[in-house]
N, C-alpha and C positions, 0 to 999 in steps of 0.2 A: 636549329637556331636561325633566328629571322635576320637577314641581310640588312642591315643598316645603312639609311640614305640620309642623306641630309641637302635640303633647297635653302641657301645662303639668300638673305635679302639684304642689301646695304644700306645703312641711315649714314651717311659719311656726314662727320663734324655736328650730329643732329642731337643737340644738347651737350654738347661740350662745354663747358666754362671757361676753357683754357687755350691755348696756344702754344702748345709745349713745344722747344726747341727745330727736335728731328721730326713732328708729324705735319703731315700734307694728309689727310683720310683721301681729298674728294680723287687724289693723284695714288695712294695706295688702294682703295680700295675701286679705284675705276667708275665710280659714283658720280655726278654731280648735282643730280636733280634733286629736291623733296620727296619722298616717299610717300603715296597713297595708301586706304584700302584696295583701292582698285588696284595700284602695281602690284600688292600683296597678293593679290585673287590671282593676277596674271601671270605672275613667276608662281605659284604653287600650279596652277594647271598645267603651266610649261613643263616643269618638271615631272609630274605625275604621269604625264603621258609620255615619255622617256624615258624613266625608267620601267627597263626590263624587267628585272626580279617581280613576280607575284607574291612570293612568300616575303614579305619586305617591312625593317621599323622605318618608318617617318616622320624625320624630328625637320622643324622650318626654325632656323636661328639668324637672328636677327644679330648683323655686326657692324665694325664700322664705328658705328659712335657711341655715347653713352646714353645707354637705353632709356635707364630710371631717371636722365638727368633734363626729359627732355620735359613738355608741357604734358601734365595727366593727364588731357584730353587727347593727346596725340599719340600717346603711349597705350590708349583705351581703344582709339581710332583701332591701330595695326593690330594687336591683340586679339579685336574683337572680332580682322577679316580671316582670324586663323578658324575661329570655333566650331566654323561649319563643318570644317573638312576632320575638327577634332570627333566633332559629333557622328558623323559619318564614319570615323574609323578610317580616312584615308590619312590624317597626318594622328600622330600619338603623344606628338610633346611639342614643347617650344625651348628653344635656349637662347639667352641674350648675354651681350657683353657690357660690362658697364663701369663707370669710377668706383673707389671702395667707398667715398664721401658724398655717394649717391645709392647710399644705403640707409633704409630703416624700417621701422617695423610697418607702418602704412603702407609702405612700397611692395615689401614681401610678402604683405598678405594680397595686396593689387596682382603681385605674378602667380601668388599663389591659385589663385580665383580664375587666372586665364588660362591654366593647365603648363605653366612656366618650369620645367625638370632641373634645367640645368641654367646657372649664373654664375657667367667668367669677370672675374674682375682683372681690370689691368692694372697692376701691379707695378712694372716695369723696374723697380727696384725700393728694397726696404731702408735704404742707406738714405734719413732726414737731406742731409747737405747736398747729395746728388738729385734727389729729388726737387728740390728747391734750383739749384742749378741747372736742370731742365725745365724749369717752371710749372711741374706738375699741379701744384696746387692741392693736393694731397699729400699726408702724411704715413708714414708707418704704421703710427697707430691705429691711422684709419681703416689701414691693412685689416691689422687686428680685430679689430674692433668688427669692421663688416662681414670678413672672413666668420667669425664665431657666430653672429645672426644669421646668417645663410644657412650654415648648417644646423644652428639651433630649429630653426623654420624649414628641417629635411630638406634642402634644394642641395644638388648636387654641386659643389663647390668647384670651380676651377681658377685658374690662376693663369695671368701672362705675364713673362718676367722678359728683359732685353739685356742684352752686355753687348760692351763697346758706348755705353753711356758717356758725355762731356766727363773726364776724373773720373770715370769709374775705375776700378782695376781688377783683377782677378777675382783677390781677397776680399772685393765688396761685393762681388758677383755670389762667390761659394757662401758668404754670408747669407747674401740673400735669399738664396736656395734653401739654404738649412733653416733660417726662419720662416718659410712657406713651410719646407715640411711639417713644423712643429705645429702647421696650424689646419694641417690633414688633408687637401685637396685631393682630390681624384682626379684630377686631370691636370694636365699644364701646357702650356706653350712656351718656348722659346726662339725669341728673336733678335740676330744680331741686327745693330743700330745699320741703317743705309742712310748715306747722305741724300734726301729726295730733294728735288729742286724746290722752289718758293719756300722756301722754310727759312729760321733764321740760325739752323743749325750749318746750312748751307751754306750761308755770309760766313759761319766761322770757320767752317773751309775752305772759301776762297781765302781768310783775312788770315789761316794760317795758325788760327788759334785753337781748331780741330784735327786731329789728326784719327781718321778711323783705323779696324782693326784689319789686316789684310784677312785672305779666306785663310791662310793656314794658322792666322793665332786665333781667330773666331772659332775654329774646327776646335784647336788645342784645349778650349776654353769650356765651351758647348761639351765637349768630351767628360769633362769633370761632372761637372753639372748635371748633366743626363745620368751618370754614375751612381749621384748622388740619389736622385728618382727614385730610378730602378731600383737601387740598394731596398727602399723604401717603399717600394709598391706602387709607385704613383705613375699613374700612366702617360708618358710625355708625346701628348698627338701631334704636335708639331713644331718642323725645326727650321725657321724661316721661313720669309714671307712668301705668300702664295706667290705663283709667277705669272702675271699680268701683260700687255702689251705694256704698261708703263714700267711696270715693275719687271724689268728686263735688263739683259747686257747693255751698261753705260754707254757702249758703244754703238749701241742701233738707235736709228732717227728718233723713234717715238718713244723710247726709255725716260724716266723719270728719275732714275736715277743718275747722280751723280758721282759716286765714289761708295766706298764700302762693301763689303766684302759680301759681293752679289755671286751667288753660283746658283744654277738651271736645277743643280741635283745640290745642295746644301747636305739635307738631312742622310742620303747616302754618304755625303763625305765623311761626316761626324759618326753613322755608323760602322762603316766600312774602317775606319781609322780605330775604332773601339774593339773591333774583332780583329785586326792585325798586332793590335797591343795585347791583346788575348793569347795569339797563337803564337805569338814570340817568346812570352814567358812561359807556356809550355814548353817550345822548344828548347828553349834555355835552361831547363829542367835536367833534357839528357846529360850526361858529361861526355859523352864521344861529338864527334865530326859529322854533321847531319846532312847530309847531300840532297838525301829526296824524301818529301813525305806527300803522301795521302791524307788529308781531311774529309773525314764525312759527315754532313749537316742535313736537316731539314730544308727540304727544298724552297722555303720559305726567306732561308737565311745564305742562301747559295750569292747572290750576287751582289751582298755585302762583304763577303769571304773574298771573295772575286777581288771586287773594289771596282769602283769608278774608271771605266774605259782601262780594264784589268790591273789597276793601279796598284793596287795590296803583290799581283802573283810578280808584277816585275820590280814589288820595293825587293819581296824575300830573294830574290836573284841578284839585285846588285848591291843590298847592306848585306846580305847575309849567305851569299851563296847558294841559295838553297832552292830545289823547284819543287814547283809546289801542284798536287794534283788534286782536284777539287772530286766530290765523289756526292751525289743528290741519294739520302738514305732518309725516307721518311718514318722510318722507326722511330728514328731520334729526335728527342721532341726540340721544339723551337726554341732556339737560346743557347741549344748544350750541341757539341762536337764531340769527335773521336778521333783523335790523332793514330796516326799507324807511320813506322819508319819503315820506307822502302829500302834504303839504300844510307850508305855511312861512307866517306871519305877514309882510305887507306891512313 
Protein backbone atom coordinates (compact mmCIF):
# COMPACT_ATOMS: atom_id res chain seq x y z
CA UNK A 1 0.00 0.00 0.00
CA UNK A 2 1.41 3.38 -1.27
CA UNK A 3 2.16 5.96 1.61
CA UNK A 4 0.06 8.98 1.27
CA UNK A 5 1.46 12.59 0.98
CA UNK A 6 -0.11 15.42 0.79
CA UNK A 7 1.67 19.32 -0.38
CA UNK A 8 -0.98 21.98 1.09
CA UNK A 9 -0.99 25.16 -0.95
CA UNK A 10 -2.99 28.19 0.69
CA UNK A 11 -5.47 30.67 -1.42
CA UNK A 12 -6.41 32.41 2.04
CA UNK A 13 -9.64 34.54 1.67
CA UNK A 14 -9.19 33.89 -2.26
CA UNK A 15 -12.72 33.99 -3.51
CA UNK A 16 -14.66 34.30 -0.56
CA UNK A 17 -17.86 36.30 -0.73
CA UNK A 18 -18.06 36.72 2.77
CA UNK A 19 -16.81 37.75 6.16
CA UNK A 20 -17.93 35.37 8.43
CA UNK A 21 -17.86 36.31 12.05
CA UNK A 22 -14.94 33.93 13.60
CA UNK A 23 -12.66 33.71 10.19
CA UNK A 24 -9.30 35.57 9.65
CA UNK A 25 -7.85 32.81 6.70
CA UNK A 26 -4.77 35.13 5.84
CA UNK A 27 -4.01 34.82 10.28
CA UNK A 28 -5.22 30.78 10.16
CA UNK A 29 -3.88 29.71 7.53
CA UNK A 30 -0.48 31.61 7.70
CA UNK A 31 -1.06 33.05 4.08
CA UNK A 32 -0.99 36.46 3.02
CA UNK A 33 0.13 36.87 -0.31
CA UNK A 34 -1.94 36.00 -3.89
CA UNK A 35 -1.08 32.66 -5.20
CA UNK A 36 0.76 32.00 -8.49
CA UNK A 37 1.34 29.25 -10.94
CA UNK A 38 4.83 29.69 -10.07
CA UNK A 39 4.27 29.37 -6.07
CA UNK A 40 2.32 26.32 -7.24
CA UNK A 41 5.58 24.77 -9.14
CA UNK A 42 7.58 25.91 -6.12
CA UNK A 43 5.81 24.37 -3.17
CA UNK A 44 5.08 21.08 -5.27
CA UNK A 45 9.16 20.77 -5.94
CA UNK A 46 9.73 21.63 -2.25
CA UNK A 47 7.86 19.04 -1.34
CA UNK A 48 8.77 16.26 -3.64
CA UNK A 49 12.16 16.43 -2.80
CA UNK A 50 11.40 15.93 0.93
CA UNK A 51 9.60 13.44 0.90
CA UNK A 52 11.23 10.24 1.80
CA UNK A 53 8.88 7.36 0.95
CA UNK A 54 9.50 6.12 -2.89
CA UNK A 55 6.60 4.01 -2.90
CA UNK A 56 4.28 7.16 -2.35
CA UNK A 57 0.42 8.61 -3.38
CA UNK A 58 0.52 12.47 -4.08
CA UNK A 59 -2.35 14.41 -3.80
CA UNK A 60 -1.61 18.76 -3.90
CA UNK A 61 -4.91 20.34 -2.20
CA UNK A 62 -5.48 23.53 -2.48
CA UNK A 63 -7.02 25.18 1.04
CA UNK A 64 -7.64 28.10 2.77
CA UNK A 65 -10.23 29.72 0.64
CA UNK A 66 -13.01 29.01 -1.57
CA UNK A 67 -11.62 27.33 -4.41
CA UNK A 68 -14.72 27.32 -7.04
CA UNK A 69 -15.55 30.75 -5.74
CA UNK A 70 -12.69 32.57 -7.06
CA UNK A 71 -12.18 34.03 -10.96
CA UNK A 72 -12.27 30.93 -13.66
CA UNK A 73 -9.28 32.03 -15.03
CA UNK A 74 -7.45 32.01 -11.83
CA UNK A 75 -9.00 28.80 -10.74
CA UNK A 76 -7.48 27.42 -14.55
CA UNK A 77 -4.31 29.45 -13.73
CA UNK A 78 -3.33 26.89 -10.45
CA UNK A 79 -4.96 23.94 -11.77
CA UNK A 80 -3.21 24.05 -14.87
CA UNK A 81 0.38 24.38 -12.74
CA UNK A 82 -0.51 20.90 -11.19
CA UNK A 83 -0.85 18.91 -14.68
CA UNK A 84 2.54 18.47 -15.47
CA UNK A 85 3.59 16.76 -12.48
CA UNK A 86 0.01 14.77 -13.01
CA UNK A 87 1.19 13.86 -16.31
CA UNK A 88 4.47 12.76 -15.09
CA UNK A 89 3.06 10.60 -12.38
CA UNK A 90 4.71 12.44 -9.61
CA UNK A 91 1.43 14.10 -8.22
CA UNK A 92 -1.91 11.74 -8.74
CA UNK A 93 -4.73 13.87 -7.69
CA UNK A 94 -5.83 17.38 -6.63
CA UNK A 95 -8.24 18.26 -3.63
CA UNK A 96 -9.85 21.55 -3.02
CA UNK A 97 -11.95 23.12 -0.27
CA UNK A 98 -14.78 25.34 -1.11
CA UNK A 99 -18.45 27.08 -0.14
CA UNK A 100 -21.41 24.51 -0.83
CA UNK A 101 -22.98 27.89 -2.94
CA UNK A 102 -19.95 27.68 -5.04
CA UNK A 103 -21.24 24.63 -6.56
CA UNK A 104 -22.39 23.62 -10.06
CA UNK A 105 -22.38 21.62 -12.78
CA UNK A 106 -19.86 23.85 -14.92
CA UNK A 107 -17.59 24.07 -11.97
CA UNK A 108 -17.60 20.15 -11.62
CA UNK A 109 -16.99 19.21 -14.85
CA UNK A 110 -13.84 22.31 -14.70
CA UNK A 111 -12.45 19.93 -11.53
CA UNK A 112 -13.34 17.19 -13.23
CA UNK A 113 -10.98 17.91 -16.34
CA UNK A 114 -8.06 19.13 -13.96
CA UNK A 115 -7.85 15.49 -12.48
CA UNK A 116 -9.71 17.29 -9.03
CA UNK A 117 -10.46 13.63 -6.62
CA UNK A 118 -11.59 15.06 -3.82
CA UNK A 119 -13.95 18.33 -2.84
CA UNK A 120 -14.39 19.56 0.95
CA UNK A 121 -17.06 21.78 1.48
CA UNK A 122 -17.16 23.86 4.47
CA UNK A 123 -20.12 23.41 6.11
CA UNK A 124 -19.55 24.67 9.50
CA UNK A 125 -23.14 24.11 10.47
CA UNK A 126 -26.70 22.89 8.96
CA UNK A 127 -28.58 25.01 11.57
CA UNK A 128 -30.36 28.22 8.80
CA UNK A 129 -30.38 30.73 11.93
CA UNK A 130 -26.82 29.96 13.00
CA UNK A 131 -25.61 30.27 9.97
CA UNK A 132 -26.99 33.55 9.14
CA UNK A 133 -25.83 34.57 12.66
CA UNK A 134 -22.29 34.02 11.47
CA UNK A 135 -23.01 35.52 8.34
CA UNK A 136 -22.11 32.57 6.20
CA UNK A 137 -23.92 33.50 3.38
CA UNK A 138 -24.91 30.05 2.66
CA UNK A 139 -27.61 27.82 3.47
CA UNK A 140 -28.42 24.22 4.48
CA UNK A 141 -29.85 23.65 1.56
CA UNK A 142 -27.03 24.62 -0.10
CA UNK A 143 -25.56 21.89 1.89
CA UNK A 144 -27.76 19.68 0.12
CA UNK A 145 -28.00 20.43 -2.71
CA UNK A 146 -23.90 20.70 -3.54
CA UNK A 147 -23.15 17.79 -1.27
CA UNK A 148 -25.60 15.47 -3.84
CA UNK A 149 -23.76 17.11 -7.24
CA UNK A 150 -20.39 16.24 -6.05
CA UNK A 151 -21.09 12.81 -5.57
CA UNK A 152 -23.42 12.56 -8.43
CA UNK A 153 -20.07 13.80 -10.63
CA UNK A 154 -18.08 10.79 -8.52
CA UNK A 155 -15.70 13.44 -6.61
CA UNK A 156 -14.96 12.20 -3.29
CA UNK A 157 -17.20 14.26 -0.85
CA UNK A 158 -15.88 15.69 2.30
CA UNK A 159 -17.34 17.85 4.76
CA UNK A 160 -16.09 20.64 7.62
CA UNK A 161 -18.33 21.12 10.26
CA UNK A 162 -17.36 23.73 13.73
CA UNK A 163 -19.02 23.82 17.24
CA UNK A 164 -18.78 26.40 19.80
CA UNK A 165 -20.64 28.41 16.85
CA UNK A 166 -22.37 32.38 18.25
CA UNK A 167 -25.90 30.17 19.87
CA UNK A 168 -24.89 27.12 18.64
CA UNK A 169 -25.44 24.37 21.35
CA UNK A 170 -24.83 20.89 21.66
CA UNK A 171 -28.14 19.85 20.14
CA UNK A 172 -27.41 21.99 17.01
CA UNK A 173 -24.05 20.49 16.71
CA UNK A 174 -25.30 16.49 17.02
CA UNK A 175 -27.97 17.71 14.43
CA UNK A 176 -25.71 18.82 12.32
CA UNK A 177 -23.71 15.74 12.25
CA UNK A 178 -26.48 13.45 11.56
CA UNK A 179 -27.50 15.50 8.68
CA UNK A 180 -23.91 15.35 7.00
CA UNK A 181 -24.30 11.83 7.51
CA UNK A 182 -27.51 11.39 5.77
CA UNK A 183 -25.68 12.93 2.91
CA UNK A 184 -22.69 10.18 2.84
CA UNK A 185 -19.24 11.97 3.08
CA UNK A 186 -16.17 10.10 3.25
CA UNK A 187 -14.33 12.21 5.12
CA UNK A 188 -14.82 15.22 7.70
CA UNK A 189 -13.27 17.70 9.57
CA UNK A 190 -13.95 18.95 12.88
CA UNK A 191 -13.31 22.31 14.32
CA UNK A 192 -13.88 23.98 17.61
CA UNK A 193 -14.56 27.78 16.97
CA UNK A 194 -11.17 29.96 18.37
CA UNK A 195 -11.52 33.47 18.90
CA UNK A 196 -8.77 34.70 16.15
CA UNK A 197 -7.98 38.35 16.41
CA UNK A 198 -9.23 41.04 13.56
CA UNK A 199 -12.46 39.24 13.26
CA UNK A 200 -15.71 40.63 14.38
CA UNK A 201 -16.27 37.44 16.36
CA UNK A 202 -13.43 38.84 18.54
CA UNK A 203 -15.35 42.41 19.22
CA UNK A 204 -18.03 39.99 20.64
CA UNK A 205 -15.67 38.74 23.00
CA UNK A 206 -14.24 41.61 24.03
CA UNK A 207 -18.08 43.35 24.17
CA UNK A 208 -18.88 40.08 26.27
CA UNK A 209 -21.51 39.03 23.94
CA UNK A 210 -19.32 35.69 23.02
CA UNK A 211 -18.51 33.40 25.27
CA UNK A 212 -16.34 30.29 23.73
CA UNK A 213 -16.22 26.69 24.74
CA UNK A 214 -13.49 25.84 27.33
CA UNK A 215 -11.10 22.59 26.02
CA UNK A 216 -13.06 20.24 28.33
CA UNK A 217 -16.62 21.03 26.86
CA UNK A 218 -15.17 21.17 23.19
CA UNK A 219 -13.54 17.71 24.10
CA UNK A 220 -17.11 16.65 25.70
CA UNK A 221 -18.65 17.73 22.53
CA UNK A 222 -16.30 16.64 19.70
CA UNK A 223 -16.49 13.20 21.62
CA UNK A 224 -20.31 12.75 20.54
CA UNK A 225 -19.82 13.73 17.27
CA UNK A 226 -16.81 11.80 16.24
CA UNK A 227 -19.02 8.88 17.76
CA UNK A 228 -21.45 9.70 15.60
CA UNK A 229 -18.75 9.18 12.45
CA UNK A 230 -17.37 6.36 13.40
CA UNK A 231 -20.69 4.70 14.22
CA UNK A 232 -21.21 5.46 10.50
CA UNK A 233 -18.08 4.84 8.65
CA UNK A 234 -17.04 8.17 7.84
CA UNK A 235 -13.63 8.96 8.26
CA UNK A 236 -12.95 11.95 10.60
CA UNK A 237 -9.24 13.22 9.45
CA UNK A 238 -9.27 15.99 11.59
CA UNK A 239 -9.87 17.40 15.04
CA UNK A 240 -8.87 20.99 15.18
CA UNK A 241 -7.05 23.51 13.72
CA UNK A 242 -3.59 22.78 12.34
CA UNK A 243 -1.14 24.37 14.79
CA UNK A 244 0.58 27.43 13.16
CA UNK A 245 3.03 30.01 14.88
CA UNK A 246 -0.23 32.04 14.79
CA UNK A 247 -2.39 29.54 15.58
CA UNK A 248 -0.86 28.78 18.81
CA UNK A 249 -1.14 29.18 22.95
CA UNK A 250 -2.91 32.63 23.41
CA UNK A 251 -0.40 33.24 25.53
CA UNK A 252 2.87 33.36 23.33
CA UNK A 253 3.84 36.73 21.47
CA UNK A 254 3.01 35.88 17.95
CA UNK A 255 -0.50 33.73 18.51
CA UNK A 256 -3.43 34.87 16.88
CA UNK A 257 -5.39 33.64 18.92
CA UNK A 258 -7.37 34.96 21.42
CA UNK A 259 -9.59 32.76 23.48
CA UNK A 260 -11.08 29.46 22.78
CA UNK A 261 -10.32 26.39 23.46
CA UNK A 262 -6.84 26.00 21.87
CA UNK A 263 -4.78 22.66 22.74
CA UNK A 264 -1.23 21.74 20.90
CA UNK A 265 -2.73 17.93 21.15
CA UNK A 266 -6.75 18.73 20.70
CA UNK A 267 -7.49 15.45 18.55
CA UNK A 268 -5.50 13.30 21.29
CA UNK A 269 -7.63 14.73 23.98
CA UNK A 270 -11.12 13.91 22.28
CA UNK A 271 -9.56 10.47 21.50
CA UNK A 272 -7.85 9.59 24.53
CA UNK A 273 -11.18 10.72 26.47
CA UNK A 274 -13.26 8.37 24.02
CA UNK A 275 -11.18 5.34 24.96
CA UNK A 276 -11.29 6.15 28.83
CA UNK A 277 -15.20 6.16 28.40
CA UNK A 278 -14.59 2.90 26.70
CA UNK A 279 -12.65 1.13 29.45
CA UNK A 280 -14.67 2.39 32.25
CA UNK A 281 -17.85 0.84 31.08
CA UNK A 282 -15.98 -2.24 30.66
CA UNK A 283 -14.79 -2.05 33.97
CA UNK A 284 -18.04 -1.28 35.31
CA UNK A 285 -19.22 -4.43 33.84
CA UNK A 286 -17.33 -6.66 36.60
CA UNK A 287 -19.38 -6.63 40.00
CA UNK A 288 -16.36 -7.23 42.31
CA UNK A 289 -13.72 -4.49 43.62
CA UNK A 290 -11.15 -3.94 40.69
CA UNK A 291 -7.74 -2.76 41.93
CA UNK A 292 -5.68 -3.62 38.94
CA UNK A 293 -6.09 -4.31 35.29
CA UNK A 294 -4.07 -5.00 32.14
CA UNK A 295 -5.16 -3.50 28.78
CA UNK A 296 -3.97 -4.75 25.72
CA UNK A 297 -4.10 -2.73 22.45
CA UNK A 298 -2.69 -2.26 19.02
CA UNK A 299 0.36 -0.48 19.32
CA UNK A 300 -1.34 2.10 17.17
CA UNK A 301 -3.89 2.97 19.86
CA UNK A 302 -1.38 2.62 22.90
CA UNK A 303 -0.95 6.36 23.75
CA UNK A 304 -4.59 7.26 23.46
CA UNK A 305 -5.21 4.54 26.28
CA UNK A 306 -2.40 6.22 27.88
CA UNK A 307 -3.96 9.76 27.41
CA UNK A 308 -2.29 12.97 27.15
CA UNK A 309 0.91 13.43 29.41
CA UNK A 310 -0.62 9.94 31.02
CA UNK A 311 -3.89 11.70 31.80
CA UNK A 312 -6.52 8.62 31.26
CA UNK A 313 -3.68 6.04 33.81
CA UNK A 314 -3.82 8.86 36.65
CA UNK A 315 -7.95 9.78 36.07
CA UNK A 316 -8.41 5.66 36.70
CA UNK A 317 -6.23 6.12 40.09
CA UNK A 318 -7.89 9.01 41.52
CA UNK A 319 -11.97 8.52 40.23
CA UNK A 320 -11.68 5.12 40.50
CA UNK A 321 -9.02 3.50 42.27
CA UNK A 322 -7.71 1.59 39.97
CA UNK A 323 -4.11 1.03 38.16
CA UNK A 324 -3.96 0.55 35.19
CA UNK A 325 -1.21 -1.33 33.06
CA UNK A 326 -0.92 -0.70 29.42
CA UNK A 327 0.33 -3.79 27.47
CA UNK A 328 1.36 -3.09 23.21
CA UNK A 329 -0.32 -6.48 21.52
CA UNK A 330 -0.31 -6.03 17.80
CA UNK A 331 -2.54 -9.15 17.27
CA UNK A 332 -5.31 -7.11 18.01
CA UNK A 333 -6.39 -4.98 15.52
CA UNK A 334 -6.77 -1.26 15.86
CA UNK A 335 -9.88 0.12 17.73
CA UNK A 336 -10.68 -3.25 19.77
CA UNK A 337 -8.73 -4.02 23.34
CA UNK A 338 -8.68 -6.99 25.81
CA UNK A 339 -9.21 -6.23 29.27
CA UNK A 340 -7.57 -8.81 31.87
CA UNK A 341 -8.05 -8.45 35.78
CA UNK A 342 -4.94 -8.53 37.63
CA UNK A 343 -5.91 -8.10 40.94
CA UNK A 344 -9.57 -7.34 43.04
CA UNK A 345 -9.77 -5.38 46.32
CA UNK A 346 -10.50 -7.85 49.51
Amino acid sequence: MKKEYIIPIFVPHLGCPNNCTFCNQKKISGQTKMVTAKDVKETIEYYLKNFKDSHKYVEVAFFGGSFTAIKKEKQVELLEAVQEYIENKKVYSIRISTRPDAIDKEILKRMKKYHVKTIELGVQSTNNYILSRCKRGHTGEDVKKASKLIRRYGFILGHQMMIGLPESTKQDEINTAKELIKLKPKIVRIYPVLVIKDTELAKEYENGEYRPLTVEQAVERCKEIVNLFNTNKINVIRIGLQNTEEISDPKTEKSSVVAGPYHPAFRQLVESSMWYDVIVNEIKKINDKVRKVKIKANDININNIIGHKKENIMKFKEVYNVDIIIEKDDKIKPGKFKLEILEFYK
